[in-house]
C-alpha positions as CSV (number, residue, x, y, z in Angstrom):
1,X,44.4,27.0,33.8
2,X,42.8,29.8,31.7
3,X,44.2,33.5,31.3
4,X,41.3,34.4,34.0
5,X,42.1,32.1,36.7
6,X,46.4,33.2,36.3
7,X,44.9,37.1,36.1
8,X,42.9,36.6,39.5
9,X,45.7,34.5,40.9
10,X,48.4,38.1,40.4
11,X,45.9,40.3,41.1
12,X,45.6,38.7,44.7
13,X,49.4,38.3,44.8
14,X,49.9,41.8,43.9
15,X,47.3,42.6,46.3
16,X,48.9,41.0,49.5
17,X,52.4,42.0,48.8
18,X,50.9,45.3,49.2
19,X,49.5,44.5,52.0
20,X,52.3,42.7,54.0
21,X,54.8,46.0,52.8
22,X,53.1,48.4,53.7
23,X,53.9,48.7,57.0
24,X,57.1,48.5,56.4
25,X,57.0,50.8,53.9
26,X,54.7,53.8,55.8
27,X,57.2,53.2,58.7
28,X,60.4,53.6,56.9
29,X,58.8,56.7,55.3
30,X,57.4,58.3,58.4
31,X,60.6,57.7,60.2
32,X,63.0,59.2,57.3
33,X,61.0,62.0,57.1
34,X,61.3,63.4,61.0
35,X,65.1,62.2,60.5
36,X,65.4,64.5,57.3
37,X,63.2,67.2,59.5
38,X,65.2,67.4,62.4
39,X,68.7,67.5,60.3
40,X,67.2,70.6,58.4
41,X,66.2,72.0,62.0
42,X,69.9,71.5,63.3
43,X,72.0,71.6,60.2
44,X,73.3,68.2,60.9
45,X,74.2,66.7,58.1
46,X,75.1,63.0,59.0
47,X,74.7,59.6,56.8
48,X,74.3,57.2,59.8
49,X,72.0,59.6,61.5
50,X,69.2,59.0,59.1
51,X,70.4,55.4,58.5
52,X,70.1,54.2,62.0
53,X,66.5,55.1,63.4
54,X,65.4,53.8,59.7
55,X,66.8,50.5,60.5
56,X,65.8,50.8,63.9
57,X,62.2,51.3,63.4
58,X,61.9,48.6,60.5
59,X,63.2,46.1,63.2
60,X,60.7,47.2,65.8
61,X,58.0,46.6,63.2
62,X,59.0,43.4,61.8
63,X,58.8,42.1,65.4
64,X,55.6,43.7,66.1
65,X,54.0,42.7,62.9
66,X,55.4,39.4,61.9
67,X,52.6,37.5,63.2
68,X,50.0,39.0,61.0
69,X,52.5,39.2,58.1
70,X,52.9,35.6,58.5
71,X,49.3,34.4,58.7
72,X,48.3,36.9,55.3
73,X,51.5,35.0,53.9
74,X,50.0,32.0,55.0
75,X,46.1,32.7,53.8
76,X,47.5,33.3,50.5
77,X,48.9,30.1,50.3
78,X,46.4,28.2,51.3
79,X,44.1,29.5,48.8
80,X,46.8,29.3,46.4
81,X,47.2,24.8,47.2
82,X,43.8,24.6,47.2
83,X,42.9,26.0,43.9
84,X,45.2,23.9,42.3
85,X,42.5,21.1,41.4
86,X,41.0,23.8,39.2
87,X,44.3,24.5,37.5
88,X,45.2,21.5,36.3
89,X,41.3,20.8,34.4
């Protein structure tokens, strides 16, 4: 394996991590922000009040989107087996 096949190889990775967590992510941070706008609104200041609807809406999505998180998971390892003929030349 040279340096450019390992650099292509974590740019890709990189790439779909990104990719798989950013639902996830975008969720958890449209969610906390209504949360964080409606305690400022009502001057409720409660920890499990921006806790729970967080973890809420990060289960909803995981269920929603496991299938396509599962099959970029999956694309990326099946290009990552089949180059590894050309890593070991």
């Amino acid at each position: 394996m040279n340096i450019e096949q390992a650099v292509e190889i974590l740019r890709q990775l990189v790439t779909t991590s990104l990719l798989v967590i950013s639902p996830i992510l975008l969720v958890s941070m449209v969610v906390g922000l209504v949360v964080s706008l409606v305690q400022s609104v009502t001057s409720i200041q409660e920890q499990t009040l921006s806790f729970v609807p967080k973890l809420l809406a990060i289960a909803l999505v995981l269920v929603v989107a496991a299938p396509w998180i599962l099959r970029q998971l999956m694309q990326f390892t099946i290009m990552f087996i089949l180059r590894i003929p050309q890593m070991v030349r």
